[in-house]
C-alpha positions as CSV (number, residue, x, y, z in Angstrom):
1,X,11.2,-50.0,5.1
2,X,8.9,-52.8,6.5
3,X,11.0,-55.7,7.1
4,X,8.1,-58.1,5.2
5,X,9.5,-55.9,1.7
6,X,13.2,-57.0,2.6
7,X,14.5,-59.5,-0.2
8,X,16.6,-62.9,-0.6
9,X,20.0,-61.9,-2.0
10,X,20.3,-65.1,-3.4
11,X,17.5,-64.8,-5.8
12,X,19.0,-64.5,-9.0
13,X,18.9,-61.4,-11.1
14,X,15.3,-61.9,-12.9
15,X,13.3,-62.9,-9.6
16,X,14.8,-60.3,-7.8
17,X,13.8,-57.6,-10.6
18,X,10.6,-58.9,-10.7
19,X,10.0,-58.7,-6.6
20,X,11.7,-55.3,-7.0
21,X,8.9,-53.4,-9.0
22,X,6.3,-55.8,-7.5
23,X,7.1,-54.4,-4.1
24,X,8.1,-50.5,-5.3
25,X,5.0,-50.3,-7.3
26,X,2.3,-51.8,-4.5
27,X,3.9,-49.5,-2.2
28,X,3.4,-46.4,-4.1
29,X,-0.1,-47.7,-4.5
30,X,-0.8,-47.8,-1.1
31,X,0.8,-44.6,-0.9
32,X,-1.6,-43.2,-3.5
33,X,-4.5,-44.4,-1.6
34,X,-3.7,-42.8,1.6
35,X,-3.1,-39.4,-0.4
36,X,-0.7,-37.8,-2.3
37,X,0.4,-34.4,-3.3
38,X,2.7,-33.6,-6.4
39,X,5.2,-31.2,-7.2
40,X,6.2,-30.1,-11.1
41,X,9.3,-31.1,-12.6
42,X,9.7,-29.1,-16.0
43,X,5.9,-28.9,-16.9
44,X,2.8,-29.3,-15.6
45,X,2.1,-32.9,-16.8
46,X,6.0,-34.0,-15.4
47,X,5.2,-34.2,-11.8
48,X,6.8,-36.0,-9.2
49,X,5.6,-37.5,-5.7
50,X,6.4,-38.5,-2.4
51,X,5.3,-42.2,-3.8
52,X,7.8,-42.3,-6.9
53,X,10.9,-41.1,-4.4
54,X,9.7,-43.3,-1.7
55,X,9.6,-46.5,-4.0
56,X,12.5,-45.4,-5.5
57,X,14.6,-45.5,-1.9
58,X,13.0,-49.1,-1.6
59,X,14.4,-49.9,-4.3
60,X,18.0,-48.9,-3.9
61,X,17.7,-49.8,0.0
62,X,17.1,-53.3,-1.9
63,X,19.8,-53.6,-4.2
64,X,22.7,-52.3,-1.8
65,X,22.0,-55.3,0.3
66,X,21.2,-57.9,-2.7
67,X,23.8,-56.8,-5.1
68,X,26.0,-54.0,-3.1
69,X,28.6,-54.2,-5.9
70,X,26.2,-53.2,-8.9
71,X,25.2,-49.7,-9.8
72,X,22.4,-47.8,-9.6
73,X,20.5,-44.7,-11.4
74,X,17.3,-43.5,-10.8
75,X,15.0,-41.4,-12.6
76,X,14.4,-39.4,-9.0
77,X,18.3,-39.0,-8.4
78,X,19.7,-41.9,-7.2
79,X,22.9,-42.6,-8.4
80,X,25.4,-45.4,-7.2
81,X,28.6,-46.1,-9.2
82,X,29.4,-49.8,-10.2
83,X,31.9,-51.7,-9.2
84,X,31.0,-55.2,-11.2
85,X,30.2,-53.8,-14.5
86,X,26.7,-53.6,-14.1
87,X,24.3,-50.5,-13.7
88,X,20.4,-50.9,-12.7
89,X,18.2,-48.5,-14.4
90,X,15.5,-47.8,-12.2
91,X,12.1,-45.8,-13.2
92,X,9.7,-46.2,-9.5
93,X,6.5,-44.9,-11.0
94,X,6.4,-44.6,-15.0
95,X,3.3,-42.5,-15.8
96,X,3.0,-40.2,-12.8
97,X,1.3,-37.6,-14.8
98,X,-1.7,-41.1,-15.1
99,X,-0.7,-42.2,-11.5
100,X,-1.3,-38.9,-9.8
101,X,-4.8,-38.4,-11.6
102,X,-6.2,-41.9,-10.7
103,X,-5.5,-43.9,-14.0
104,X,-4.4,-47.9,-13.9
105,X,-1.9,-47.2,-16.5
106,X,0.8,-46.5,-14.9
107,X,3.6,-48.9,-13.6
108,X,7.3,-49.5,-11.7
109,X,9.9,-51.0,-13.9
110,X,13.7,-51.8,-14.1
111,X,16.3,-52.4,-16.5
112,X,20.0,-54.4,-15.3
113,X,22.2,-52.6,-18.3
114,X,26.0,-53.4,-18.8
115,X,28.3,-50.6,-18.9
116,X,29.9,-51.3,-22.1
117,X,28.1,-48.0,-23.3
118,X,26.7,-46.1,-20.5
119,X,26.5,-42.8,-21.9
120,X,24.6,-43.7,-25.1
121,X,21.0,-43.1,-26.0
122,X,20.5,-46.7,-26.4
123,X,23.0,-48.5,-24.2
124,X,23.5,-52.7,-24.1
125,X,20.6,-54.0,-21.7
126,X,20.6,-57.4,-20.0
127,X,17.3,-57.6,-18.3
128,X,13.6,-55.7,-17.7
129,X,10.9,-55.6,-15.2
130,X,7.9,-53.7,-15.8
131,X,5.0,-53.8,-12.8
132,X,1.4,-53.0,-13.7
133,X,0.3,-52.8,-9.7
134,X,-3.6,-52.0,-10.8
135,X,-3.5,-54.8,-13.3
136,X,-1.2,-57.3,-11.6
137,X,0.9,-57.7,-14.4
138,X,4.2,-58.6,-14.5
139,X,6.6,-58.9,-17.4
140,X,10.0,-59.9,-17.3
141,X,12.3,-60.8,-20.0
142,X,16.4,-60.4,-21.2
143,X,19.3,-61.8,-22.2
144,X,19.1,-64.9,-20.0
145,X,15.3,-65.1,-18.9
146,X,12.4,-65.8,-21.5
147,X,10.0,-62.8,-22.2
148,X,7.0,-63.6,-19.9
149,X,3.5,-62.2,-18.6
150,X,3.1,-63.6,-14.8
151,X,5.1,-66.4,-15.9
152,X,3.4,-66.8,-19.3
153,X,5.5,-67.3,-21.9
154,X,4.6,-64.5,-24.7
155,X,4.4,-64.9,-28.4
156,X,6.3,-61.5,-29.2
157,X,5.0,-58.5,-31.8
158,X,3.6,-59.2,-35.1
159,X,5.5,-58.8,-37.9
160,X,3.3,-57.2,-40.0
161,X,3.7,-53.7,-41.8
162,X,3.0,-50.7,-40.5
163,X,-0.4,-49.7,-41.7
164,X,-1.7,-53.0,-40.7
165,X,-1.2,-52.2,-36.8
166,X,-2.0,-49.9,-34.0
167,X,1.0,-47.4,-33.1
168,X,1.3,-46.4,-29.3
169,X,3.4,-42.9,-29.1
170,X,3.9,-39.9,-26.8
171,X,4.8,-36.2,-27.9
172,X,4.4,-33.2,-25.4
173,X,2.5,-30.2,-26.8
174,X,5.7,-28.3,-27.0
175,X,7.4,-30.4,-29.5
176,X,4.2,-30.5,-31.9
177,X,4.3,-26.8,-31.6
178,X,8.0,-27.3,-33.1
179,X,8.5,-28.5,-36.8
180,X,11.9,-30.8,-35.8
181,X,9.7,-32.7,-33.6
182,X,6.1,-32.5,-35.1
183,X,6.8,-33.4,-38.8
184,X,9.2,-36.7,-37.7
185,X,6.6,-37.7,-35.6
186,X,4.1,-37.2,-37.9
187,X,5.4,-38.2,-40.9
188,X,5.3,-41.9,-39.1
189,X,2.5,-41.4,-37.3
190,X,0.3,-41.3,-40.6
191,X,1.5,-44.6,-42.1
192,X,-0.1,-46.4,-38.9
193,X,-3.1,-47.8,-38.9
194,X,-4.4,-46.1,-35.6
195,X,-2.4,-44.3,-33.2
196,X,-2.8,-44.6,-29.4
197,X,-1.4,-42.1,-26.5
198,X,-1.5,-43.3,-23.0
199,X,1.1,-42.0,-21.0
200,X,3.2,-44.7,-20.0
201,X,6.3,-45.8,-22.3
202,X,6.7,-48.5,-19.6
203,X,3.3,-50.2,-20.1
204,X,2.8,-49.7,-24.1
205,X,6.4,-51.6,-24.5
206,X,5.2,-54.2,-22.0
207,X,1.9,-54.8,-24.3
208,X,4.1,-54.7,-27.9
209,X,6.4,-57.6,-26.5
210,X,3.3,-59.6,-26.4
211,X,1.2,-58.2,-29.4
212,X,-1.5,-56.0,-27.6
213,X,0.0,-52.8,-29.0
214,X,1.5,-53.6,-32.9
215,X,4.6,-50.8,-32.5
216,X,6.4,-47.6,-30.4
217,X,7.6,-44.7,-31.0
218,X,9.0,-41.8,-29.3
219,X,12.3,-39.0,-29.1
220,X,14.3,-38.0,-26.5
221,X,13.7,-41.3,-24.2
222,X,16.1,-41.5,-20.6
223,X,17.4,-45.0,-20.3
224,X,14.5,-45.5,-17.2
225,X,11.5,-45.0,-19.6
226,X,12.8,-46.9,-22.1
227,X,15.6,-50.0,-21.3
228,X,12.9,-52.2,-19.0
229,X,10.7,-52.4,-22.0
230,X,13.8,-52.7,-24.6
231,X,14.9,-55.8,-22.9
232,X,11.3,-57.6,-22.5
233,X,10.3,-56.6,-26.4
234,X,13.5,-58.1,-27.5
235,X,13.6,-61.3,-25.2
236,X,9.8,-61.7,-26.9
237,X,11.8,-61.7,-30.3
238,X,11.0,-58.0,-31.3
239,X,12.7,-55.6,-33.1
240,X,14.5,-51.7,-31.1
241,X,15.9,-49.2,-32.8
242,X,16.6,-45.6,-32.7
243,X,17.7,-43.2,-35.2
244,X,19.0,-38.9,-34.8
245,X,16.4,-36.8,-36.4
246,X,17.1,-33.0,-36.5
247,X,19.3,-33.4,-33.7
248,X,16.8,-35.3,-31.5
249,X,17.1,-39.5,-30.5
250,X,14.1,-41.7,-31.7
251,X,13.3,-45.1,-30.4
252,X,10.8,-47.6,-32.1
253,X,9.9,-51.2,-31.1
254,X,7.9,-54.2,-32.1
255,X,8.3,-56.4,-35.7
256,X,11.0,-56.0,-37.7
257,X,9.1,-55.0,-40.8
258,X,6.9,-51.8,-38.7
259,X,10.1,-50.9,-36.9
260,X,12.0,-50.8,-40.2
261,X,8.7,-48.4,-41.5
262,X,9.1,-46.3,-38.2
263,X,12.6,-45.1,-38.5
264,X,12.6,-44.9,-42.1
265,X,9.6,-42.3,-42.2
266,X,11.0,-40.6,-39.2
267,X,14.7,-40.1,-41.3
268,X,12.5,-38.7,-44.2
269,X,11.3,-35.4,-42.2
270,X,15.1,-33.5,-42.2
271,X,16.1,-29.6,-42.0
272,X,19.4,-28.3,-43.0
């Protein structure tokens, strides 16, 4: 890596998140710009690039030097065990599918996650950083550092019900082809007041922690796509949860009230 991307150990844990995805997600910008070619993952619309593995080294290369005795795992394979009780959850380039086709929504983000509970869907999470290169954005929030938009203090989700707000969700075409998945997902889906798709977790959870999108929703999330966003939405003074539908994980986010809507119509949808 360029010795001008090389960072400060002794910034604390929320600057150096935030120069982390800053740096990881320009780089796979400039990456994108001089040309990229993709290779599938377990569908045609889960790629992978030379830009998300390349920001995803940067990153690691990073945090061995700032934090050596911290942990690392990676959406493209890194894996590092821990030695301080602390893991970071690292997703290089949320949206490739958006990336790869020349969309702005896309982003880098991070989550510092304890290791009280490693192995479950929804483990503790201490901090997130979630990059919008296209859009300079930056949000940043956790346990110890105030929800924030390039420093901006933000006002958080609405508490409003769920038919009062826009609902941003993801389902592949596979899972509405199957009735576990699709009639969950739809039974919430309906009780929103508009739904939008855009293909990055990431970026809609960074826009509900400050009211842009009203609530999230979506099964089967891996820690990277969905602990950056967890941390920032609750640091705003949001609402997570997650329930087991039919054998599958859902996660919702934003107010209390629409969260509390979310999983309850989600639980309604059950097969014996």
């Amino acid at each position: 890596m360029t010795d001008d991307l090389a960072l400060d150990p002794s910034l604390d844990d929320a600057a150096l998140a935030g120069a982390l995805v800053r740096n990881a997600g320009g780089l796979a910008l400039r990456m994108r710009r001089e040309g990229l070619s993709a290779e599938r993952k377990t569908s045609v619309s889960d790629i992978v690039t030379a830009a998300d593995k390349a920001a995803e080294a940067y990153v690691v290369e990073q945090l061995r030097v700032c934090r050596p005795q911290d942990g690392v795992f990676g959406e493209e394979g890194a894996s590092v065990p821990s030695t301080s009780g602390r893991t970071w959850v690292i997703d290089p380039v949320d949206g490739t599918y958006n990336f790869f086709s020349g969309s702005r929504y896309w982003c880098s983000a991070i989550a510092l996650r304890g290791e009280a509970n490693p192995s479950e869907p929804d483990p503790d999470v201490q901090l997130g950083a979630i990059f919008q290169p296209q859009e300079d954005k930056l949000w940043l929030g956790g346990d110890s550092a105030p929800a924030t938009l390039n420093g901006e203090p933000l006002e958080g989700p609405t508490n409003a019900r769920l038919g009062l707000l826009g609902a941003a969700t993801s389902i592949q075409p596979k899972w509405l082809a199957q009735p576990l998945s699709a009639m969950p997902w739809h039974n919430a889906a309906v009780k929103a007041a508009s739904i939008r798709i855009l293909g990055s977790g990431s970026c809609d959870l960074a826009r509900v922690s400050e009211g842009e999108i009203g609530a999230w929703f979506q099964h089967s999330c891996p820690q990277w796509d969905w602990l950056p966003g967890k941390a920032i939405v609750r640091a705003a003074g949001g609402t997570t949860g997650t329930v087991e539908v039919n054998g599958l994980t859902w996660f919702a986010a934003g107010g209390e009230t629409a969260v509390g809507e979310i999983l309850e119509a989600l639980s309604e949808v059950h097969f014996g």
